[in-house]
C-alpha positions as a Python dict, from the first residue, in 0.01 Angstrom:
ca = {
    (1, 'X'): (0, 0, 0),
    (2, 'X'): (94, 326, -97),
    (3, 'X'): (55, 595, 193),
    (4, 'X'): (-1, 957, 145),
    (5, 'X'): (-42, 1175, 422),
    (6, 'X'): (-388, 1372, 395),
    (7, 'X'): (-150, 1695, 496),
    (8, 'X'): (103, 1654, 220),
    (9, 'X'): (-164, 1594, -37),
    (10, 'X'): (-347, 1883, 58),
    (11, 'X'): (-48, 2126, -1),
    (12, 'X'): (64, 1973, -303),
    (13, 'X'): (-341, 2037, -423),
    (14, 'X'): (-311, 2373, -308),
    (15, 'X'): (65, 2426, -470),
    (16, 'X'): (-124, 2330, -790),
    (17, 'X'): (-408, 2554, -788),
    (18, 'X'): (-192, 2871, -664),
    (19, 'X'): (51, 2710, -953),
    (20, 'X'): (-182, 2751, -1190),
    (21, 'X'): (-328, 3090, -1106),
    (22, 'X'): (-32, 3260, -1116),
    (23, 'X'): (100, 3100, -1418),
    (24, 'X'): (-251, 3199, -1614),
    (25, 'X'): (-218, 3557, -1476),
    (26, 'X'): (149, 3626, -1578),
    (27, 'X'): (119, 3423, -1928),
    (28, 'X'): (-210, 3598, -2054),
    (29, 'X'): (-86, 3943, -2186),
    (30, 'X'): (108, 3754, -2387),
    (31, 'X'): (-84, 3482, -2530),
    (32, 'X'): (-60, 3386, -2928),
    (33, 'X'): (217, 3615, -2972),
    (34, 'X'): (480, 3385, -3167),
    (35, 'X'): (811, 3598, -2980),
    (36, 'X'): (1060, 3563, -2779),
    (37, 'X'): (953, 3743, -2461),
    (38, 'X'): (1180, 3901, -2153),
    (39, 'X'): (914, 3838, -1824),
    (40, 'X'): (1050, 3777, -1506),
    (41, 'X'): (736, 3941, -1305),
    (42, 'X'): (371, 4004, -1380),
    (43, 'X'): (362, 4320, -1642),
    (44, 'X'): (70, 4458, -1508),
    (45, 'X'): (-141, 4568, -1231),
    (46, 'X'): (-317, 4351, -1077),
    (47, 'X'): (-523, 4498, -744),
    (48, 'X'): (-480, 4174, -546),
    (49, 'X'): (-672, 3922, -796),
    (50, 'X'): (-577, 3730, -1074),
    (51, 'X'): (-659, 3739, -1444),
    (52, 'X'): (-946, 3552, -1545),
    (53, 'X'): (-865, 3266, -1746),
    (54, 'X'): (-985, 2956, -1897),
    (55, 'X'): (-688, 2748, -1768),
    (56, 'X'): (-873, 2701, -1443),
    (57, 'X'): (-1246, 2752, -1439),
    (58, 'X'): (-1397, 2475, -1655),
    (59, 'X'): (-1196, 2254, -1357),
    (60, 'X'): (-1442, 2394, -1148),
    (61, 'X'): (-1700, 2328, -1321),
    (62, 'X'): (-1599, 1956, -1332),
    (63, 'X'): (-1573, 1962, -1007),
    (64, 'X'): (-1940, 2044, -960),
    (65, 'X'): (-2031, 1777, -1219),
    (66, 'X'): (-1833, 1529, -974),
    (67, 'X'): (-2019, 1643, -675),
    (68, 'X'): (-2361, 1657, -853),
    (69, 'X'): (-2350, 1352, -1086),
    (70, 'X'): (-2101, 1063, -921),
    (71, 'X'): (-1743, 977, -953),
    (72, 'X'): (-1797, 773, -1279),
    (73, 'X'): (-1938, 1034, -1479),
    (74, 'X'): (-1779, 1013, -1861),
    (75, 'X'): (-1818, 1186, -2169),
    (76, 'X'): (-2205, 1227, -2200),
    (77, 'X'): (-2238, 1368, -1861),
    (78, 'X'): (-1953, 1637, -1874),
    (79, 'X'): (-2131, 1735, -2252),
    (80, 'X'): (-2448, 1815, -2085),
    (81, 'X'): (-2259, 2064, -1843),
    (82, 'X'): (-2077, 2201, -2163),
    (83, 'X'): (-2395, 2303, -2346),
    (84, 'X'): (-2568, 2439, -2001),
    (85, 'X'): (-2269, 2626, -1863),
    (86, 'X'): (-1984, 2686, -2112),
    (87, 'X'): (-1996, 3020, -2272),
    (88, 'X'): (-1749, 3130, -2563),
    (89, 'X'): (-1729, 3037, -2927),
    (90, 'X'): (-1372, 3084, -2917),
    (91, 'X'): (-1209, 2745, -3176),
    (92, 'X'): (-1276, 2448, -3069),
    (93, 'X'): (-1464, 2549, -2752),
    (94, 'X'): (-1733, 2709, -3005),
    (95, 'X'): (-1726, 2444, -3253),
    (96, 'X'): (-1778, 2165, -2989),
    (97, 'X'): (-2061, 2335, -2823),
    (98, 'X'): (-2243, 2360, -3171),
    (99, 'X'): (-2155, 2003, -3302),
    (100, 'X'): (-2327, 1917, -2918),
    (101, 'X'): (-2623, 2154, -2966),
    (102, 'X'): (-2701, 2014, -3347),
    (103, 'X'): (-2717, 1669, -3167),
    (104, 'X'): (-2360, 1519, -3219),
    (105, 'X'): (-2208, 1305, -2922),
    (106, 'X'): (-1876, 1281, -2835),
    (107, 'X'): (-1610, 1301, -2929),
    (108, 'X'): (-1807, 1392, -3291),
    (109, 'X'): (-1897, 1704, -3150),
    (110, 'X'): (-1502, 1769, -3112),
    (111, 'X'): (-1422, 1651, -3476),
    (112, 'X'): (-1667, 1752, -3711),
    (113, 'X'): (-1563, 2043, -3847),
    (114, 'X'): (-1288, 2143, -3603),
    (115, 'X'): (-928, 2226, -3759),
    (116, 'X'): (-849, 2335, -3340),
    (117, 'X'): (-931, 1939, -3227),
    (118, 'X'): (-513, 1955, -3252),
    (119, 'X'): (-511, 2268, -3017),
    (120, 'X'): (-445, 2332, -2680),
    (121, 'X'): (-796, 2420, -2504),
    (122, 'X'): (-790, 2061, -2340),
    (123, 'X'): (-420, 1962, -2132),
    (124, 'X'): (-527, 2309, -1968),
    (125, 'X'): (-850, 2111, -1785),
    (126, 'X'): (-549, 1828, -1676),
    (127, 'X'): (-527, 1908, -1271),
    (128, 'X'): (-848, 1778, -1111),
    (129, 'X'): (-825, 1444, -1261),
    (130, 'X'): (-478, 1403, -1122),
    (131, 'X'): (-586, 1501, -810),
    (132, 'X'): (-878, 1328, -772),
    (133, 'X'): (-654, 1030, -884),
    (134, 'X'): (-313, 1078, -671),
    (135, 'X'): (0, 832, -769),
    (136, 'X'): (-286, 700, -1010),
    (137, 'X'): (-216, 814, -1374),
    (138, 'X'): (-389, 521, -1554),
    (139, 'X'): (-698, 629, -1330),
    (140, 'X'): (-635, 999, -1416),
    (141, 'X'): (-564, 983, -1798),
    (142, 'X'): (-917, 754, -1799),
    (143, 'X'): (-1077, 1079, -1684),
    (144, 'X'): (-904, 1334, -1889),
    (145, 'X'): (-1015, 1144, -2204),
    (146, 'X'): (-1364, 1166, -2138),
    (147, 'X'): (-1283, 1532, -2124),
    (148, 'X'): (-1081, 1569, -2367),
    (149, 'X'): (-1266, 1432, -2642),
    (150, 'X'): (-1565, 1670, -2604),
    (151, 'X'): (-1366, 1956, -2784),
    (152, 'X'): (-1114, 1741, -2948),
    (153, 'X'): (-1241, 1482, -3067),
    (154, 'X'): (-969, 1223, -3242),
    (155, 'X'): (-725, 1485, -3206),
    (156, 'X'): (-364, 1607, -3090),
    (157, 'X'): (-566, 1759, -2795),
    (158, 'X'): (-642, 1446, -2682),
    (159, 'X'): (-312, 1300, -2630),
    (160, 'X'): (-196, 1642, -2511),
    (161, 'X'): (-414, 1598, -2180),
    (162, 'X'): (-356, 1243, -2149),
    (163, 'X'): (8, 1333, -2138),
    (164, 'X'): (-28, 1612, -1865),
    (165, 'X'): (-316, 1385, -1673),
    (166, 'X'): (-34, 1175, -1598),
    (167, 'X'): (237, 1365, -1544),
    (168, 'X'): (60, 1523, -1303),
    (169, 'X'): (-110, 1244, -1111),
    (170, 'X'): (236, 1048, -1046),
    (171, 'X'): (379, 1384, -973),
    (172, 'X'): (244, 1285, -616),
    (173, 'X'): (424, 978, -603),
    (174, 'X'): (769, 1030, -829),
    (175, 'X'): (994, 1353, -803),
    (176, 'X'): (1199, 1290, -1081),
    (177, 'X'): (1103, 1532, -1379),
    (178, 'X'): (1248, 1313, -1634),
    (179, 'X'): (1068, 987, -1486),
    (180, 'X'): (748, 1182, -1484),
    (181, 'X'): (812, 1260, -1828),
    (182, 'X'): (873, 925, -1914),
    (183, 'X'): (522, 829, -1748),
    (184, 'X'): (324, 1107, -1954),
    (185, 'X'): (480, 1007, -2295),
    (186, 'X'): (390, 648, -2174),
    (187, 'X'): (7, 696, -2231),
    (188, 'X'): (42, 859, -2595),
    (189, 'X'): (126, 711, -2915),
    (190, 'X'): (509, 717, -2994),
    (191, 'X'): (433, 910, -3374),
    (192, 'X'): (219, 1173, -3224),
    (193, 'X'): (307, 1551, -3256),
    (194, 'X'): (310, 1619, -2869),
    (195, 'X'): (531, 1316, -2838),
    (196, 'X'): (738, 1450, -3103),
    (197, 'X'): (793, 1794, -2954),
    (198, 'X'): (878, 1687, -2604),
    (199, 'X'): (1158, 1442, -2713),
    (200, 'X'): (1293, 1755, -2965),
    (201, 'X'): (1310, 1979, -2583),
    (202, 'X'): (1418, 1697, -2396),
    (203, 'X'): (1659, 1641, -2680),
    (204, 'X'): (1811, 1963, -2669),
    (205, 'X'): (1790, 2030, -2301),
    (206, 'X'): (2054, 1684, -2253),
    (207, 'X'): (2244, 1851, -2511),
    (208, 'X'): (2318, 2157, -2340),
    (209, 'X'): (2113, 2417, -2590),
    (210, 'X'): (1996, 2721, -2447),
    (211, 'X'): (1591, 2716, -2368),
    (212, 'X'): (1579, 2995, -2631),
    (213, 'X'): (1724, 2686, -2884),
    (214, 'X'): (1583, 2462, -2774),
    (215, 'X'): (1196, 2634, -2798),
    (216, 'X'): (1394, 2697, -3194),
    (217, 'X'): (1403, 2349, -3248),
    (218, 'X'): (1049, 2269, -3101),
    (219, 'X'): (919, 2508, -3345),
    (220, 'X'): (1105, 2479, -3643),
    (221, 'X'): (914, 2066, -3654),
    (222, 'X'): (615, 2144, -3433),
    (223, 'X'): (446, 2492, -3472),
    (224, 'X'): (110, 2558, -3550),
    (225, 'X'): (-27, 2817, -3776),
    (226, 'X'): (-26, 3203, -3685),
    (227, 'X'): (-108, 3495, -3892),
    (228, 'X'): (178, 3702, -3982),
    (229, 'X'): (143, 3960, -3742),
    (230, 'X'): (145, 3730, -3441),
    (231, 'X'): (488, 3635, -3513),
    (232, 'X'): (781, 3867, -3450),
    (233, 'X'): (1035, 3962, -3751),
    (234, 'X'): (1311, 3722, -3548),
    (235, 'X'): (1116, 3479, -3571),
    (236, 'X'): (1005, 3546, -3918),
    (237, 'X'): (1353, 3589, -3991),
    (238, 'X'): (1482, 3203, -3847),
    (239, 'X'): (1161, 3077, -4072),
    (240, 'X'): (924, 3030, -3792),
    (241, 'X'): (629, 3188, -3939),
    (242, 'X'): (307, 3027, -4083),
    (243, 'X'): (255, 2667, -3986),
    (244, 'X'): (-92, 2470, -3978),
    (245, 'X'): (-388, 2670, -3868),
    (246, 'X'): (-517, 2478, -3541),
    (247, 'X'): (-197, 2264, -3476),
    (248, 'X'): (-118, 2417, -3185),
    (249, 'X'): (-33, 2145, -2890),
    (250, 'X'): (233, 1994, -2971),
    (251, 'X'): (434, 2327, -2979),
    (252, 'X'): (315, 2419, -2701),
    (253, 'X'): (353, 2107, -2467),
    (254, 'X'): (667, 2112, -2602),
    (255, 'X'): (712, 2463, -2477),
    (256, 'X'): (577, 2349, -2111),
    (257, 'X'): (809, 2130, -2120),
    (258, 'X'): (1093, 2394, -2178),
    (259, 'X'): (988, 2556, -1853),
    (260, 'X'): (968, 2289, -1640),
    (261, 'X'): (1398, 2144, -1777),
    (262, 'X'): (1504, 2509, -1812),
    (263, 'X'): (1341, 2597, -1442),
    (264, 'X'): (1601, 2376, -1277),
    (265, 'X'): (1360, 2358, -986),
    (266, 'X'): (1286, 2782, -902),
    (267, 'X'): (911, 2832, -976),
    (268, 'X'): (988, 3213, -1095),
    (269, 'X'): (1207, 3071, -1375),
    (270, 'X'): (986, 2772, -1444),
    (271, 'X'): (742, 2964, -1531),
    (272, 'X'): (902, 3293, -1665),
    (273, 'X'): (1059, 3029, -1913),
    (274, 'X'): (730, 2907, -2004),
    (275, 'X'): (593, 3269, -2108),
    (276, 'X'): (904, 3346, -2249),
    (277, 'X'): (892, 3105, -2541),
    (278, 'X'): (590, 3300, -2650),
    (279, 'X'): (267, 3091, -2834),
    (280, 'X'): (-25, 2971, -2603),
    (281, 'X'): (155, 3172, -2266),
    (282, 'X'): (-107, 3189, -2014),
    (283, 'X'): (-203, 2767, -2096),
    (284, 'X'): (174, 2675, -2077),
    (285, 'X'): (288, 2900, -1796),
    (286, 'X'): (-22, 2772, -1577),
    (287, 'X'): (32, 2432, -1631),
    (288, 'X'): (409, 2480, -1519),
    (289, 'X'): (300, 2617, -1264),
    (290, 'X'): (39, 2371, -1128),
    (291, 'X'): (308, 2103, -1167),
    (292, 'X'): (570, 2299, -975),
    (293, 'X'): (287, 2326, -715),
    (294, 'X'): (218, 1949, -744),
    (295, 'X'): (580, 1840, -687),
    (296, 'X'): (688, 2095, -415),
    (297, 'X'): (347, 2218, -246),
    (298, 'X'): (264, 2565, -153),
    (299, 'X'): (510, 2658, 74),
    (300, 'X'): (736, 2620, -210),
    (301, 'X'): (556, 2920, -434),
    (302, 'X'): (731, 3219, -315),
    (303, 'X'): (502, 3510, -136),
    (304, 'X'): (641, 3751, -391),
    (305, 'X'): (406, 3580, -689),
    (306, 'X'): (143, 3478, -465),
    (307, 'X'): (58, 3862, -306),
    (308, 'X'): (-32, 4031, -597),
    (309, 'X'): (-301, 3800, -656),
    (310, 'X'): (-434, 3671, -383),
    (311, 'X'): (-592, 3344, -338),
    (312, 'X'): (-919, 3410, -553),
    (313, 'X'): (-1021, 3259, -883),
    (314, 'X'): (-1174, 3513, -1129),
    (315, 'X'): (-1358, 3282, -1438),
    (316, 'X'): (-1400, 3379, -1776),
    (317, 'X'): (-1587, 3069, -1970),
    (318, 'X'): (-1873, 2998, -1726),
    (319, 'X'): (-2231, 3089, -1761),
    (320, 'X'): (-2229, 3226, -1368),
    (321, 'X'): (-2605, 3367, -1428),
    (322, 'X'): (-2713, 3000, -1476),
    (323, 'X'): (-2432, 2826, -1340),
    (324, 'X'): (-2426, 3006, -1023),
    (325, 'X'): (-2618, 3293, -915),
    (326, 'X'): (-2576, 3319, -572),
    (327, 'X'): (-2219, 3257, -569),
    (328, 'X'): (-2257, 2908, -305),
    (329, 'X'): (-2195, 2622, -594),
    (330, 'X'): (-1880, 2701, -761),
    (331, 'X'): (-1539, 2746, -537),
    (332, 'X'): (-1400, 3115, -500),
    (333, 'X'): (-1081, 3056, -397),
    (334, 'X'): (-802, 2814, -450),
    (335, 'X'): (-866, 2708, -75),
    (336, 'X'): (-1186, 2581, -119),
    (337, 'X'): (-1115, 2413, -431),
    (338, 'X'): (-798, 2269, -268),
    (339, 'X'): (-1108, 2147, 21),
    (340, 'X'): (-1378, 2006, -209),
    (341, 'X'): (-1095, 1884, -432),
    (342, 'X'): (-969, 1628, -148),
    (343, 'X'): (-1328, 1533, -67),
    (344, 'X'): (-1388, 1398, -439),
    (345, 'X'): (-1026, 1238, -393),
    (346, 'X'): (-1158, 1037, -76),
    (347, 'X'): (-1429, 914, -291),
    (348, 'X'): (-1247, 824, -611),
    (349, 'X'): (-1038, 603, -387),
    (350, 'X'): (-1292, 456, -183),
    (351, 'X'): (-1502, 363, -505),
    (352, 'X'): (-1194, 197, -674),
    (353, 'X'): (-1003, 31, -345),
    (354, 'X'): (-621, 122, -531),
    (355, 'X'): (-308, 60, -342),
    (356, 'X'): (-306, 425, -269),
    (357, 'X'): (-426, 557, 89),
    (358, 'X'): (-486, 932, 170),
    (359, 'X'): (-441, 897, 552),
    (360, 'X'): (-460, 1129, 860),
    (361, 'X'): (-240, 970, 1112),
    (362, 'X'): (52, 795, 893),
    (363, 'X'): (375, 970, 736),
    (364, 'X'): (359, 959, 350),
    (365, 'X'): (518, 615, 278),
    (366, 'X'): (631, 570, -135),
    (367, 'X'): (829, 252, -64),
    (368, 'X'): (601, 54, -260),
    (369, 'X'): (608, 275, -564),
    (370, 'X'): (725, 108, -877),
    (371, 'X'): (768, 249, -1184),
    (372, 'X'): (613, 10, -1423),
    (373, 'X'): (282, 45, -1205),
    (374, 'X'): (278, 440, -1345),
    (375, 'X'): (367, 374, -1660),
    (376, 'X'): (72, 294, -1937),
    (377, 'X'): (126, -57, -2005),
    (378, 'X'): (-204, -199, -2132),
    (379, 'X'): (-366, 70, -2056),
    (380, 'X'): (-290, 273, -2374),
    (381, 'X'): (-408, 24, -2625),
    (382, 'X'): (-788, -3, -2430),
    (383, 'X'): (-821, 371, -2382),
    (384, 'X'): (-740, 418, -2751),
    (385, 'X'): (-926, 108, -2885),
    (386, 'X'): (-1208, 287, -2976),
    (387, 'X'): (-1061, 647, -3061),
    (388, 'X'): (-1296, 883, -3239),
    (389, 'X'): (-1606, 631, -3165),
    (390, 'X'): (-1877, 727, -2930),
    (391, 'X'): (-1885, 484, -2652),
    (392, 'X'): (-2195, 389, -2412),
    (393, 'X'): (-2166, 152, -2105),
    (394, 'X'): (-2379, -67, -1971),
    (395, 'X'): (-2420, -262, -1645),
    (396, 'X'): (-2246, -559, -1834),
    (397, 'X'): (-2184, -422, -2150),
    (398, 'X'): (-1964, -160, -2371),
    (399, 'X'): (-2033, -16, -2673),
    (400, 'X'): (-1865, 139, -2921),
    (401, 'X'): (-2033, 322, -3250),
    (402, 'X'): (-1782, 374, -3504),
    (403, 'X'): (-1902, 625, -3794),
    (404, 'X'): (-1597, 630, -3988),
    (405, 'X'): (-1493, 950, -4139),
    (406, 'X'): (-1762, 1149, -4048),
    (407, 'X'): (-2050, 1108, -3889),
    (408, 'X'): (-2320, 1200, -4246),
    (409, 'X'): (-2497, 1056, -4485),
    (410, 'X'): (-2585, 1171, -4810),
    (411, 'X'): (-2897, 1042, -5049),
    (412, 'X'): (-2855, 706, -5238),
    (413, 'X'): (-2527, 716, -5066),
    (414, 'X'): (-2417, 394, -4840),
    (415, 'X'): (-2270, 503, -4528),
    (416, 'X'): (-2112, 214, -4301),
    (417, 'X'): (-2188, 205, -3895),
    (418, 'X'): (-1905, -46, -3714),
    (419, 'X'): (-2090, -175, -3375),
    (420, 'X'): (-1796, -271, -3113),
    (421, 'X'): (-1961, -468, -2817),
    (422, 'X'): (-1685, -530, -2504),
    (423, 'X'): (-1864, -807, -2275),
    (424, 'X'): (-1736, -660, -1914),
    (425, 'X'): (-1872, -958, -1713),
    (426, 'X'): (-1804, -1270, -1687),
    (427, 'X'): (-2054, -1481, -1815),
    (428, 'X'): (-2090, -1531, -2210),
    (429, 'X'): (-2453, -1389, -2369),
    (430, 'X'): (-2666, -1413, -2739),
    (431, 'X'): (-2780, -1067, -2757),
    (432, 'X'): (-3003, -953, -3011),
    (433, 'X'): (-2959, -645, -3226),
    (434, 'X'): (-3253, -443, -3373),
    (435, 'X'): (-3233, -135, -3534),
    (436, 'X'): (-3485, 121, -3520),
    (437, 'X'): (-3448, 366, -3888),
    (438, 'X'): (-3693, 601, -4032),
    (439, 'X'): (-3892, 458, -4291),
    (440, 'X'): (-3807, 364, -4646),
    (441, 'X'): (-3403, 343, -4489),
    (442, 'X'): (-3225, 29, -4603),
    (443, 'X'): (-3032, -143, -4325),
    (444, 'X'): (-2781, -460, -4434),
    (445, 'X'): (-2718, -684, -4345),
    (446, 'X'): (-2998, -702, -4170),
    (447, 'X'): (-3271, -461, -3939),
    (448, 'X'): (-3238, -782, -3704),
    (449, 'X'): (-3003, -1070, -3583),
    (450, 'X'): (-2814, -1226, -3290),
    (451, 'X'): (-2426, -1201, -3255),
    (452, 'X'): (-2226, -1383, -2979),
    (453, 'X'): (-2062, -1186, -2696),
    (454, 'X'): (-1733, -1364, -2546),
    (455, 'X'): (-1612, -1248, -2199),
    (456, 'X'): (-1331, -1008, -2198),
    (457, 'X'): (-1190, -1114, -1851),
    (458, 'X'): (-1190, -1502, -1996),
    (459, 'X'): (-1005, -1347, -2293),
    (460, 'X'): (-1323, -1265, -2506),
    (461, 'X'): (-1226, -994, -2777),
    (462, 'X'): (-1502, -746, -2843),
    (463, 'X'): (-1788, -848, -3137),
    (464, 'X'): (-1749, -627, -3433),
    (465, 'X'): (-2065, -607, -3673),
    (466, 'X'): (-2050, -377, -4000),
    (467, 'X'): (-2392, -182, -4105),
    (468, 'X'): (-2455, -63, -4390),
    (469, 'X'): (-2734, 232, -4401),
    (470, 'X'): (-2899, 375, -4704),
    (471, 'X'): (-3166, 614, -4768),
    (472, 'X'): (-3313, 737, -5120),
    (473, 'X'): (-3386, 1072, -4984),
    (474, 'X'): (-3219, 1218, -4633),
    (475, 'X'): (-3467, 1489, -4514),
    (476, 'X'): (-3395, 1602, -4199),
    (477, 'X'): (-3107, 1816, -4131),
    (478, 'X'): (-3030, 1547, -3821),
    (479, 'X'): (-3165, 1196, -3856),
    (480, 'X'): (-3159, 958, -3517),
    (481, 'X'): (-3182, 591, -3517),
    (482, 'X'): (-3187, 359, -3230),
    (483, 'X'): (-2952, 3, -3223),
    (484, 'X'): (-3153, -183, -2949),
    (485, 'X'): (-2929, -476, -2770),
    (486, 'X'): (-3095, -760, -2566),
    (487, 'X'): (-3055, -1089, -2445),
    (488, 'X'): (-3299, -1333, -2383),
    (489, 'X'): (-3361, -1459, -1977),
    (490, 'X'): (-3187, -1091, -1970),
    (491, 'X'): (-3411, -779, -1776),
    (492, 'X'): (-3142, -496, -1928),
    (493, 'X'): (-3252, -312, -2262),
    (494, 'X'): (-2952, -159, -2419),
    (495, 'X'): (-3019, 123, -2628),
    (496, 'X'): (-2779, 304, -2831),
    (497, 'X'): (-2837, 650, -3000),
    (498, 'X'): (-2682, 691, -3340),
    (499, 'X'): (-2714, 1016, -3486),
    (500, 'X'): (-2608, 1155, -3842),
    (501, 'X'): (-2613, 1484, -4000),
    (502, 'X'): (-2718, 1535, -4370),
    (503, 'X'): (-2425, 1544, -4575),
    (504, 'X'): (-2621, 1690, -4867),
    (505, 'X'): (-2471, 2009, -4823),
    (506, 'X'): (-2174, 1987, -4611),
    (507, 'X'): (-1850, 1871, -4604),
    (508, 'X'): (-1625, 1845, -4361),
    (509, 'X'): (-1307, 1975, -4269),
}
């Protein structure tokens, strides 16, 4: 068993919120300026609060879907508090919330039509799954891809949070920044651009570059796209201008990573560092700063960056009209996150019984931390095996809808529907499959028919069955069909939503 004393968790928690607050606040003056910048204090005045920022608040708002809806809320739940409570339209923020309005599920809501599904507006939301999830990464980076997806769909973003989610959470257990960096890559694919741009900085930080070359050489192969005027004539003149519009993370994790190598352990530099590379500042200097705060707890922060601001959180993307008139649901300070934070933490471990204890009365004990237990292992392949499909589970039962492409369908225009069924239990089952289609729509191979459903914990791999839907005339701008699952001597109905735009018009990009 892994102890962690409730005391040394709860400063590490608070290190990370203060982290990240301060980060956000010094980062945002500069944000999507592609230059080389010379911070080494906030640049403005700041009265004693912070900036408002996205980098924090949508955590809260997870937070309250915790609280409200149960420790094993996923994708579909945190959707629903998108559409209520998220406000701006800003890239993929906006385009998610109107793929989710029109009817689209995730994580087609964060890939239809979304060139910023590769940007950075999701390793920002990274913290509270960590921390509900201490020394638990595979538990946290579960988490973070239900939120991730929402906005990003089968993108870079995705792996971009997975990567932070756990970083951070082992960040509890493991000091060592290059172990912990070994852990994050662990849980992403090895051709991906965010793993690409933190081996370039890792690269040329064990070479003995200069952070200003080595946030050079993380650009030259990773940047995203910026008009010309967001880029400074040095940069313009070393050939770091354009790049592809929406492409943002990898740069930018790669940048994070800058700060935290080039920091050599000083939170002022760590995160001056981070701002100073320029691109996404107030996402990369807050998450440098939460993980400082995660590895060496408040007391670590100096007073200097933490008086200027206070210990307030100021949001910018909530609905707080609807979301919270009366100012009692959502937490004000980093304090009483830090508070309602832990509580969701005692539950998360309770529910799951890991070999991690947040106790009162016992020293923090990490002798029976191993590395291999952090790293992904089989956990990568399952929490990709379905990437870009929209999952639903069931007391017994996963499954997976895989639309291909796109999720359209055009007139006298087959459009193929994969069905992926995972059998969670242990006890093999028939179950029947019925699909319910507007009229005159042609379903092969069949409307109806039985497919066999192995165990996966007797080695059972999940049942794949290929539709084929086709309709002389698509109508509606939003058609939704039903596949009904059932097995006989069974009482559970299994009903899963498919839902497809008409593709009579659009096209996707």
């Amino acid at each position: 068993m892994i102890t962690i004393n409730e005391q040394d968790y709860r400063r590490r928690v608070l290190g990370c919120w203060m982290g990240k607050n301060i980060g956000g606040t010094l980062g945002a003056p500069f944000e999507w300026k592609r230059q080389i910048n010379q911070v080494s204090f906030y640049t403005q005045e700041l009265g004693g609060e912070p900036l408002p920022n996205d980098d924090l608040d949508i955590q809260l708002l997870w937070v309250m879907a915790l609280e409200e809806r149960g420790i094993e809320l996923d994708a579909h739940v945190l959707s629903e508090y998108w559409c209520l409570y998220v406000t701006p339209h800003w890239v993929e923020y906006g385009t998610a919330k109107i793929n989710m309005r029109a009817g689209l599920l995730p994580p087609l809501c964060g890939t239809l039509n979304n060139v910023y599904k590769h940007s950075c507006g999701a390793f920002i939301r990274s913290e509270v799954w960590a921390c509900i999830a201490p020394g638990l990464p595979r538990l946290a980076v579960r988490y973070a891809y239900e939120d991730a997806i929402l906005d990003h769909g089968d993108g870079e973003g995705v792996y971009g949070e997975a990567f932070c989610a756990a970083l951070e959470s082992a960040a509890f257990v493991e000091q060592d920044l290059s172990r912990l960096i070994e852990i994050g890559l662990s849980y992403i694919p090895e051709d991906c651009g965010v793993t690409g741009a933190v081996q370039s900085a890792l690269a040329a930080y064990k070479a003995g570059r200069s952070w200003e070359e080595a946030r050079s050489e993380v650009l030259c192969h990773y940047r995203g796209g910026m008009f010309d005027w967001e880029v400074s004539p040095a940069d313009h003149a070393k050939g770091l201008g354009g790049g592809r519009r929406g492409w943002d993370v990898p740069a930018n994790i790669g940048m994070l990573i800058i700060g935290l190598l080039y920091g050599e352990g000083d939170f002022g530099r760590t995160v001056c560092v981070a701002v100073n590379c320029g691109e996404d500042t107030d996402c990369t200097a807050a998450t440098a700063g939460a993980i400082y705060g995660l590895l060496h707890g408040i007391e670590a922060i100096p007073p200097r960056w933490i008086e200027p601001i206070g210990r307030t959180i100021k949001t910018v993307t909530l609905d707080l009209g609807d979301l919270d008139p009366y100012g009692n649901r959502l937490p004000r300070t980093v304090d009483a996150l830090t508070e309602r934070t832990a509580r969701l933490a005692q539950q998360v471990l309770l529910r799951y019984q890991p070999p991690v204890e947040l106790a009162k009365d016992k020293p923090t004990d990490l002798s029976g931390v191993h590395l291999e237990t952090l790293l992904a292992g089989p956990t990568k392949a399952e929490l990709y095996a379905n990437f870009g499909a929209t999952v639903f589970r069931f007391p017994f039962f996963e499954v997976a809808v895989d639309y291909g492409e796109e999720p359209t369908i055009r007139d006298n225009t087959p459009k193929a529907i994969r069905l992926r069924v995972r059998n969670t239990h242990t006890i093999q089952a028939n179950l029947k499959v019925r699909w319910y289609a507007p009229e005159g729509w042609q379903i092969s191979p069949a409307r109806q028919g039985t497919i066999f459903s192995a165990p996966a914990l007797m080695g059972g791999a999940p049942c794949e069955v290929a539709f084929t839907l086709q309709a002389e005339r698509v109508e509606q701008s939003l058609t939704r069909l039903v596949a009904e699952l059932t097995s006989d001597g069974r009482p559970t109905v299994m009903l899963v939503p498919i839902t497809l735009w008409n593709g009579n018009l659009s096209l996707s990009v």
